[in-house]
C-alpha positions in Angstrom: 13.1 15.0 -8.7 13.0 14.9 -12.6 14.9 12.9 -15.3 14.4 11.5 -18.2 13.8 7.6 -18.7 15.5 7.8 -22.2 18.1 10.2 -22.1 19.6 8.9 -24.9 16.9 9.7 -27.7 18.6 13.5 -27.1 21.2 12.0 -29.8 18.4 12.8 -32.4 18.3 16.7 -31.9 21.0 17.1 -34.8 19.3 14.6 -37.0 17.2 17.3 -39.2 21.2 19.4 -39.6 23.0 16.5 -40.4 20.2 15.6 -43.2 20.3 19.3 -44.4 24.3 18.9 -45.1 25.1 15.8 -46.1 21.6 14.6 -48.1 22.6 14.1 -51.9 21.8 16.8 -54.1 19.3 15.6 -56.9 20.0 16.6 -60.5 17.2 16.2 -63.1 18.2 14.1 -65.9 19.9 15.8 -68.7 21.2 18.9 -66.7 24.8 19.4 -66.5 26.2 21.1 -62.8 28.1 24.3 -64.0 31.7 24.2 -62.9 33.5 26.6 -61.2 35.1 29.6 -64.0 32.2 28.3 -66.7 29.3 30.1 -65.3 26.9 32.1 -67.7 25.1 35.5 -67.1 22.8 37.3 -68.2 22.9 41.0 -68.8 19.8 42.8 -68.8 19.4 46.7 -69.9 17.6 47.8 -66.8 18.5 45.5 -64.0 18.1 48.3 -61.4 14.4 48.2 -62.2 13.6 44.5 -62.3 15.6 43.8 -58.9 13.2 46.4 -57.5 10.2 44.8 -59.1 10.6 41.9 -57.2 11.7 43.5 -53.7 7.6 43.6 -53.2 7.1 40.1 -52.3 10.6 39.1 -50.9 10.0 40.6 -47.3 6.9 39.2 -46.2 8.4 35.9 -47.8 11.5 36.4 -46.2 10.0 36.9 -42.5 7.7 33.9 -43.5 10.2 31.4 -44.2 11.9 32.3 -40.9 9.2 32.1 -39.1 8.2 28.3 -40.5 12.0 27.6 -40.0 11.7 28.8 -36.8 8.2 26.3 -35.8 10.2 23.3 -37.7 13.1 24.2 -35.2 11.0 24.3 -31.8 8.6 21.0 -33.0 11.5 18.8 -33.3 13.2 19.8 -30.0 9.1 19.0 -28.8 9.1 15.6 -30.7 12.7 14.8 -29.2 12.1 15.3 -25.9 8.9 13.7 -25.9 10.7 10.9 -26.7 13.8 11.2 -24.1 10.1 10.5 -21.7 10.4 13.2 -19.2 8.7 12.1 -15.3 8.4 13.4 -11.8 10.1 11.0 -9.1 8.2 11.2 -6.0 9.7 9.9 -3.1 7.8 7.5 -0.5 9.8 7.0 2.7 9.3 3.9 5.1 10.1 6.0 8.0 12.1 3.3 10.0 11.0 2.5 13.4 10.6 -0.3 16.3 6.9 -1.7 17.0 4.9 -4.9 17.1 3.1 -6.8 14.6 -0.5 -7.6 15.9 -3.3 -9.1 14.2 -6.7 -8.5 15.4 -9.2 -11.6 14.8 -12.5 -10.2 15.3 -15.9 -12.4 15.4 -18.9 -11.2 13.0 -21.1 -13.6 13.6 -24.4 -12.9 14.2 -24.5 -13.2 18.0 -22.7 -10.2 17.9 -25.4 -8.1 17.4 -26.9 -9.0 20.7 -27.9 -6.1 22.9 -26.4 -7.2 26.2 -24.5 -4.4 27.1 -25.4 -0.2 28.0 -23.5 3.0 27.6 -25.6 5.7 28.8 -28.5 4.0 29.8 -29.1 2.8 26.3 -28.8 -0.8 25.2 -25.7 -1.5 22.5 -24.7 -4.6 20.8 -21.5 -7.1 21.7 -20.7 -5.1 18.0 -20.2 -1.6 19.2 -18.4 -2.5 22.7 -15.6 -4.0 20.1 -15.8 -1.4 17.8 -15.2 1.0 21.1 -12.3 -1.1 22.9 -10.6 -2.1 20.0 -11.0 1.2 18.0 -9.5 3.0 21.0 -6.7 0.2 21.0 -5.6 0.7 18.0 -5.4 4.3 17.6 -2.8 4.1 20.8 -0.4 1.7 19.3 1.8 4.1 17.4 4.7 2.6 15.3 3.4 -0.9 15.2 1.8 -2.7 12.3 -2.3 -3.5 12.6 -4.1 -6.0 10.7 -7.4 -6.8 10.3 -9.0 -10.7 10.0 -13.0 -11.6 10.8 -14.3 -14.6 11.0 -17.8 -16.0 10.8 -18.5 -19.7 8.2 -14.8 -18.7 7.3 -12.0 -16.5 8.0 -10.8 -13.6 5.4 -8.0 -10.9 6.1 -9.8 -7.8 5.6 -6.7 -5.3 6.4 -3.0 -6.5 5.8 -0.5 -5.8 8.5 0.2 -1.6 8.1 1.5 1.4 9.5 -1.7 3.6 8.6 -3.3 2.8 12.1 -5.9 5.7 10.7 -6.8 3.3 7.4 -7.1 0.4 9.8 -9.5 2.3 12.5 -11.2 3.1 9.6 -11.5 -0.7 8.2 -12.5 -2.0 11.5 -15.4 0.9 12.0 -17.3 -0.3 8.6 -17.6 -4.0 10.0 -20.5 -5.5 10.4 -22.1 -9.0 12.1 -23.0 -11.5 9.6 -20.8 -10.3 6.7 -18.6 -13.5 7.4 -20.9 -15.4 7.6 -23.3 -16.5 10.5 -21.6 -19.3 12.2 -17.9 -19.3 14.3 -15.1 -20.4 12.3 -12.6 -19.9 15.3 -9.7 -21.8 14.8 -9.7 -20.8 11.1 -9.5 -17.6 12.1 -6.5 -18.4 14.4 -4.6 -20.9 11.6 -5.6 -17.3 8.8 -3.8 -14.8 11.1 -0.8 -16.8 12.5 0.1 -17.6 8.5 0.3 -13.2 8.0 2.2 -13.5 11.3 5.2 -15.8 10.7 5.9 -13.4 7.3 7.2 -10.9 10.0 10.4 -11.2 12.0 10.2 -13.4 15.4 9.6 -11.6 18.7 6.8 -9.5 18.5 4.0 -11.7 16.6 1.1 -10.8 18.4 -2.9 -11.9 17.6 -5.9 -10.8 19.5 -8.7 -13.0 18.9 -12.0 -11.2 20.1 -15.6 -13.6 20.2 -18.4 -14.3 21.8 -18.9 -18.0 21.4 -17.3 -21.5 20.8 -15.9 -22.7 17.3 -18.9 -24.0 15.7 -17.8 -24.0 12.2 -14.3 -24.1 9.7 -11.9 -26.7 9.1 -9.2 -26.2 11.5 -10.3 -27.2 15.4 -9.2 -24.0 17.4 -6.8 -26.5 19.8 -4.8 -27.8 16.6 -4.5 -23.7 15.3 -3.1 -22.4 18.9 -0.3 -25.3 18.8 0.8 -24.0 15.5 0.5 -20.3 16.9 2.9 -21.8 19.6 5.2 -22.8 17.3 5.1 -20.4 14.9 5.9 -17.9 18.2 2.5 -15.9 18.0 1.2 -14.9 21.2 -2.9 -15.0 21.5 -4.2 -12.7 23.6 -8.4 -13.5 23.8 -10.8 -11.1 24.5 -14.2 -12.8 25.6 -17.6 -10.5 24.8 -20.6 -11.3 26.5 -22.4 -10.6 29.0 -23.3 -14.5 30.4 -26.9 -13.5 29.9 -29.1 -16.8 29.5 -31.4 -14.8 26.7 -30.3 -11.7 24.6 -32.0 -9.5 22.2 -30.5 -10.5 19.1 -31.3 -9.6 15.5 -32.9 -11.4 13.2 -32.6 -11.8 9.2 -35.9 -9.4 8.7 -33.7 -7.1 10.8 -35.9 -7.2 14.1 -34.4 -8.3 17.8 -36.1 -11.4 19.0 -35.2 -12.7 22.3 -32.9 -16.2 21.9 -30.9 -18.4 24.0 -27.4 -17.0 24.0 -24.9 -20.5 24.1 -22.3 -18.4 25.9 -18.4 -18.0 26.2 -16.3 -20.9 26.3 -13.9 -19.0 28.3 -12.2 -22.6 29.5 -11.2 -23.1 25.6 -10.1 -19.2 25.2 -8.1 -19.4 28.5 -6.7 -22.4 27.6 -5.6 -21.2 23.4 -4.7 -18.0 25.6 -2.0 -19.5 28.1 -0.7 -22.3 25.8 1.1 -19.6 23.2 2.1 -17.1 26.1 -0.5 -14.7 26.1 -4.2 -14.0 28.4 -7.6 -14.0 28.5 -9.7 -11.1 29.0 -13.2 -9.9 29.0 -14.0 -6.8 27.1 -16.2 -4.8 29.3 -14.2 -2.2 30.2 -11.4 -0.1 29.3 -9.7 -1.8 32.1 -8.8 -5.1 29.9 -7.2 -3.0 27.3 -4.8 -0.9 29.4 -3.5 -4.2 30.7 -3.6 -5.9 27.3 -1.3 -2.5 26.1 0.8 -3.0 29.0 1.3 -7.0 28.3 2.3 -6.0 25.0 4.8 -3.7 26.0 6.7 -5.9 28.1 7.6 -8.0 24.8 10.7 -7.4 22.2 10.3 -4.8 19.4 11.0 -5.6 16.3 12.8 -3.3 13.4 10.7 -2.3 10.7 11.8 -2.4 7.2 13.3 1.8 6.0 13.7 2.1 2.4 12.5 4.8 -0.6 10.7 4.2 -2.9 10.5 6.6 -6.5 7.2 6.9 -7.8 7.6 8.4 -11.6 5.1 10.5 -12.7 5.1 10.9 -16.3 5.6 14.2 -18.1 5.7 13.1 -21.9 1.8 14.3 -22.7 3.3 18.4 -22.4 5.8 18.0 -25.0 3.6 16.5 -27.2 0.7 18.7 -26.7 3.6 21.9 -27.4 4.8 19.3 -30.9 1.0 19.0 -31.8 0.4 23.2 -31.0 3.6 23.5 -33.2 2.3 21.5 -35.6 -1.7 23.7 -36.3 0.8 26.6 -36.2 3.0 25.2 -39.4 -0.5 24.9 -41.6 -1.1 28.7 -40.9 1.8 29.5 -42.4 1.8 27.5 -46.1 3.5 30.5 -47.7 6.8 30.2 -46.0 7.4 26.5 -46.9 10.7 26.4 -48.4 10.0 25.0 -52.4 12.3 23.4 -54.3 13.1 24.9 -57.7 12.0 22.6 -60.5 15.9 21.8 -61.3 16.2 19.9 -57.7 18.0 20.9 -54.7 20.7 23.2 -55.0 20.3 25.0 -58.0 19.6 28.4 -57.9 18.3 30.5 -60.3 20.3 33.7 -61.2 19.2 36.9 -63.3 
């Protein structure tokens, strides 16, 4: 779509016209403007002969002058509608659908790099088993809004609730353990996500808290965030990782595993935050949890989401400028053609 965003500087197209017919005329001092039946002329013996004498230079300043008159003409139009601000409207459509809102809460903290888990005979970290479930997850959940919050010393949205399920796959594949932080910062991470939540309509507020430990860090205790998640109508659905192994292989901060005493789920606590807002606890071992988490979260109220367009201008102004400034090295080729005025002023002309 194009318009302009100042339509009404188009008034100044006739401004150089007007100026030509109605400026004053400017008479030198001391020079009296013949009247009409007092004119003089001059007879000359061979006027035949001195018109043609002066034919020579007339054309090429003749096609000259039209020529600059002509560049004059086609740089104002450039200036004006330069100025009337020419854009491109692009339009961004909302497409207007029914889904959930869910907020996944996902533990960085660095016991979740311990190697207690296998795919293909090889040992992966807690890490990559979320990466897999929730990746997978999250590329099924068509028409719902995804955001992103970790948590380690403290809790920081690192995706907003969106519709671009691809940008949020892509988000959640470039996290890393210990980026938050090394520690658990639980039930901030529960109080972060349930205050994006309640900005969204009631009925479909969903949060899936993933870890693989007990708070041990943050200011909010994890039992005082799931009562607000109650009543702010949020749904937690936790997803335990581990696998209750009394020592795991877990990277240190030179990079290297070193065997350490894993403190374990505190799947009482996650049960319990789970249950008290609605929702379940699972543990993420398998694609088995998330099939039933999907179908748990089908079973609950859609929600509308916002349709509207949106015009995104695009601004065209820099082409008619560059054709005024083209316009303009094209007018100092041409010097001869520039209309002078006779030494008498405007309007006079000289007769023979």
């Amino acid at each position: 779509m194009f318009e302009f965003l100042w339509p009404f500087m188009a008034l100044l197209l006739p401004l150089p016209l007007l100026a030509r017919l109605f400026w004053p005329r400017f008479i030198r001092p001391g020079q009296e403007v013949p009247t009409e039946g007092h004119r003089t002329t001059l007879l000359h013996p061979a006027l035949v002969r001195l018109e043609t004498s002066f034919k020579t230079h007339r054309p090429r300043t003749a096609i000259a002058g039209k020529l600059q008159a002509l560049l004059l003409t086609l740089f104002w139009i450039a200036l004006t509608l330069t100025a009337m601000r020419p854009q491109l409207l692009e339009p961004y459509t909302e497409i207007k659908s029914e889904g959930y809102d869910l907020m996944l809460s996902i533990d960085t903290s660095r016991s979740m790099t311990a190697l207690d888990f296998s795919s293909e005979g090889r040992p992966v970290s807690r890490m990559a088993v979320v990466k897999g479930v929730m990746g997978k997850f999250i590329e099924n959940r068509a028409g719902d809004r995804v955001g992103l919050v970790i948590f380690g010393n403290q809790a920081f949205v690192q995706a907003p609730l969106t519709l671009d399920l691809r940008a949020a796959r892509q988000i959640l594949d470039q996290i890393e353990p210990g980026m938050a932080g090394n520690a658990t910062a639980m039930g901030d991470a529960i109080g972060l996500s349930v205050k994006k939540l309640r900005e969204r309509p009631e009925g479909s507020r969903v949060l899936l808290l993933v870890t693989d430990g007990e708070n041990t860090a943050g200011l909010i205790p994890p039992m005082d965030a799931a009562r607000l998640a109650r009543r702010e109508g949020v749904r937690i659905y936790a997803i335990g990782v581990g696998s209750n192994q009394k020592e795991v292989l877990i990277r240190g901060s030179d990079g290297q595993y070193h065997s350490e005493s894993d403190i374990g789920l505190n799947e009482a606590m996650l049960r319990h935050i789970a249950e008290s807002t609605g929702g379940s606890y699972f543990r993420a071992t398998n694609t088995s949890a998330l099939e039933e988490i999907s179908e748990r979260i089908n079973a609950l109220e859609k929600t509308e989401a916002d349709s509207h367009t949106v015009l995104i201008p695009h601004p065209l102004y820099r082409w008619p400028l560059a054709v005024a400034l083209l316009l303009l090295l094209l007018l100092g080729l041409f010097p001869e053609g520039r209309m002078r005025l006779p030494e008498s002023g405007w309007g006079t002309k000289s007769r023979a």
